[in-house]
C-alpha positions as CSV (number, residue, x, y, z in Angstrom):
1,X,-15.4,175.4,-99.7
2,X,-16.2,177.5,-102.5
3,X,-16.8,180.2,-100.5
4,X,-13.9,180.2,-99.0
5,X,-11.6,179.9,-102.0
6,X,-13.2,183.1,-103.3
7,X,-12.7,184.9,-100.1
8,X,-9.0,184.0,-100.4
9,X,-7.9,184.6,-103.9
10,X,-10.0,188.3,-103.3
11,X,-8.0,189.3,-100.2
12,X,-5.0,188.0,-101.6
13,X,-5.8,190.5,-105.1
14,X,-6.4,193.1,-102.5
15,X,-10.0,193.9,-103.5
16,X,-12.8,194.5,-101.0
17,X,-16.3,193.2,-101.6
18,X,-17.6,196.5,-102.9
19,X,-14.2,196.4,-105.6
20,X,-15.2,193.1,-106.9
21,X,-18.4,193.4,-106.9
22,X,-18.6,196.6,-108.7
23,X,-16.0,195.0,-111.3
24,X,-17.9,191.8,-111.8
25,X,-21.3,193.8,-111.8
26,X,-22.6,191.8,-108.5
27,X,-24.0,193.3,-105.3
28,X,-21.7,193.2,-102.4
29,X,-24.0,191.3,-100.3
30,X,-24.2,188.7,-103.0
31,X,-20.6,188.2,-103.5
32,X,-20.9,188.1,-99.3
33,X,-23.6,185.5,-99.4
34,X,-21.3,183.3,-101.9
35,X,-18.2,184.1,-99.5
36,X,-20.1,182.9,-96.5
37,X,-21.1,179.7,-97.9
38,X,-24.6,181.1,-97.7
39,X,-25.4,180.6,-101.1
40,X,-23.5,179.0,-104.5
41,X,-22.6,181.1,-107.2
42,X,-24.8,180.3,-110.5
43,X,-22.3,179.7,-113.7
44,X,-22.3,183.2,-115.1
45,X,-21.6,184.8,-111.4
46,X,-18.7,182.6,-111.0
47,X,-17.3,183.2,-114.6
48,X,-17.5,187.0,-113.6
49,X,-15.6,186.9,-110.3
50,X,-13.0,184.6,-111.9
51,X,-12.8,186.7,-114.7
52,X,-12.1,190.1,-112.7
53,X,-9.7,188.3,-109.9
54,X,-7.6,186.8,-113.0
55,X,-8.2,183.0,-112.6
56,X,-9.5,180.0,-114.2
57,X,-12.8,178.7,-112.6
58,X,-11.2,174.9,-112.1
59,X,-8.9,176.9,-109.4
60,X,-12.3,177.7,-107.1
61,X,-13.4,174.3,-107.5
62,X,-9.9,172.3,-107.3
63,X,-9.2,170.1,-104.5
64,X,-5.9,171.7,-104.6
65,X,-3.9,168.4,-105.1
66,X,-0.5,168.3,-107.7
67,X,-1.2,166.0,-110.6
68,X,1.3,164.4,-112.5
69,X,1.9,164.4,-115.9
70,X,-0.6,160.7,-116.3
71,X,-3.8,162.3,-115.4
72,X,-6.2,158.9,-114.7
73,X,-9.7,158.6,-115.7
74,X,-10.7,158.3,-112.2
75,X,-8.8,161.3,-110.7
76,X,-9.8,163.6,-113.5
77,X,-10.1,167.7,-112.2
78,X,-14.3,168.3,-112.7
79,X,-16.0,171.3,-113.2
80,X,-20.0,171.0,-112.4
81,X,-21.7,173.6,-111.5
82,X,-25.2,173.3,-110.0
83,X,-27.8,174.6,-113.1
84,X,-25.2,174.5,-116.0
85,X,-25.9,172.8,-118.7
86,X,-22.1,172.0,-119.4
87,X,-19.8,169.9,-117.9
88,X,-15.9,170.5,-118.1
89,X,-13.1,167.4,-117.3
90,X,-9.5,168.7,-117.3
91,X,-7.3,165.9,-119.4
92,X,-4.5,167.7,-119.0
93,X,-2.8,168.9,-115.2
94,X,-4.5,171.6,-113.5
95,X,-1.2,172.3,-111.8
96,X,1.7,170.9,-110.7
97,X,4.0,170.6,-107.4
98,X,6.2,173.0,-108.1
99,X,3.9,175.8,-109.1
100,X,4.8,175.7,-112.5
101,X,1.4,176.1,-114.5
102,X,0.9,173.9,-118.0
103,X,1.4,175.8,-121.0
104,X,-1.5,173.6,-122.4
105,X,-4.9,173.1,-121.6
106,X,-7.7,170.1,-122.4
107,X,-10.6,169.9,-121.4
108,X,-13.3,167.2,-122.5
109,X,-16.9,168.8,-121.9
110,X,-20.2,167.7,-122.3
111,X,-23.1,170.3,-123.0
112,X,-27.3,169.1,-122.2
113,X,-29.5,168.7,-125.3
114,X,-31.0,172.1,-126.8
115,X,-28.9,174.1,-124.5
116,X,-26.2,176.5,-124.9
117,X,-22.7,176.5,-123.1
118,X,-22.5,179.8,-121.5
119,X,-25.7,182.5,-122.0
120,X,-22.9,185.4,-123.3
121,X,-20.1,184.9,-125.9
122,X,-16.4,183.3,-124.5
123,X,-13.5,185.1,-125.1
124,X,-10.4,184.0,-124.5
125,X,-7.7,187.0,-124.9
126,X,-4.1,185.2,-125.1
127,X,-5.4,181.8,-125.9
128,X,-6.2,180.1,-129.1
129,X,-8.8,177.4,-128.9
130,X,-9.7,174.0,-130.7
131,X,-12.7,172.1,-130.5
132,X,-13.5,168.9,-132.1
133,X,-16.8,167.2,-131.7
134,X,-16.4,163.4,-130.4
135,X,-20.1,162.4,-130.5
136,X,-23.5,164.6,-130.9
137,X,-23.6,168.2,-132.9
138,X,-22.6,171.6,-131.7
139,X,-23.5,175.0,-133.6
140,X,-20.8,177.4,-132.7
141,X,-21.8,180.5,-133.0
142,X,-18.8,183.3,-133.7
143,X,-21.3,186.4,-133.7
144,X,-21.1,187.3,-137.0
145,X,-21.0,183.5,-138.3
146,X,-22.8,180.4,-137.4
147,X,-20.8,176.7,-137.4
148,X,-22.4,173.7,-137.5
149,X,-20.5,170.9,-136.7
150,X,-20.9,167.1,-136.8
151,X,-18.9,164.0,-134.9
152,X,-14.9,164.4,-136.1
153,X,-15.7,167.9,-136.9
154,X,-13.0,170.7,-135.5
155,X,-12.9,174.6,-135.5
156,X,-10.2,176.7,-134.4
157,X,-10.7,179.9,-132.4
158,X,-7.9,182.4,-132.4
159,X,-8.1,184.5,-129.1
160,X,-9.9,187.5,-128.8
161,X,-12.3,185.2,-130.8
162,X,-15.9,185.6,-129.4
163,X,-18.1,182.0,-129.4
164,X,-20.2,180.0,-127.4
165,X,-21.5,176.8,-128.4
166,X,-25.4,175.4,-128.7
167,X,-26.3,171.7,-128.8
168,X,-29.4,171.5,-131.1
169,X,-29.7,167.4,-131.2
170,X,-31.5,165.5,-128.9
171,X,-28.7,163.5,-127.0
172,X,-25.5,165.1,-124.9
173,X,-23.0,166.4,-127.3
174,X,-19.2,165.3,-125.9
175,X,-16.1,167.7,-127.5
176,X,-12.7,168.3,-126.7
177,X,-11.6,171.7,-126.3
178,X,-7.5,172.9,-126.4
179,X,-6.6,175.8,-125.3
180,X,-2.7,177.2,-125.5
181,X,-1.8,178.9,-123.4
182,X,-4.6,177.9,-121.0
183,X,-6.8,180.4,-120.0
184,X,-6.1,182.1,-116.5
């Protein structure tokens, strides 16, 4: 369970609850609650614990099973989090057998109408990122300047770059995102 997972990778990092909570700016009894199966982290809590124990959220949510290089429809790696508006599917491996971790990352995600991806900006500090809109429209916004882009359209990120992206249509916009190296 998710719980669990978290429990794990923080024992493993040696941090106590007070440590990781003070780093991700959560209460201890929270990140007890989550660790307990008591409760399930919203979106922006998870992103915080990931971020300060080092990992990518798919790992807390993974069923742990190698893939191979084919990654099929059907046995695609999901990320859905109860009250997010966004929807991650990993198209490329997650990981691998032998441990050795993909040196690229897609990801094909689908945010809600009228709703943003994340409520704070995404920054990715090794990774560049590009995203190309398949169907809908997506406004990324880079802080100081505002994107709008249409089906076909791309944007490329450099790391260290802050965004998030907004859906302002009335339908589910679906993008593909590529990260390299993927973000850990």
């Amino acid at each position: 369970m998710l719980g669990d997972k978290i429990r794990e990778a923080r024992k493993k990092q040696h941090f106590t609850l007070s440590q990781l909570a003070e780093a991700a700016k959560l209460t201890a009894s929270y990140i007890s609650q989550v660790e307990r199966n008591l409760t399930e982290p919203s979106i922006s809590s998870l992103r915080k614990i990931a971020a300060v124990l080092q990992m990518p959220l798919y790992r807390f949510l993974d069923d742990d099973e190698p893939q191979t290089q084919v990654i099929r429809a059907d046995k695609r790696k999901r990320l859905i989090l109860p009250d997010s508006n966004i929807t991650y599917e990993y198209l490329s491996p997650t990981s691998s057998g032998d441990g050795d971790l993909p040196k690229l990352e897609v990801i094909l995600f689908r945010l809600n109408p009228k709703t943003w991806s994340r409520p704070d900006y995404a920054v990715h500090p090794t990774a560049d990122e590009c995203i190309t809109v398949l169907s809908g429209l997506l406004t990324v916004d880079c802080g100081t300047e505002t994107y709008q882009l249409f089906e076909g359209d791309s944007i490329y990120l450099r790391s260290n770059h802050p965004h998030r992206v907004f859906n302002p249509g009335s339908d589910v916009s679906v993008a593909l995102s590529c990260l390299t190296p993927p973000v850990h």
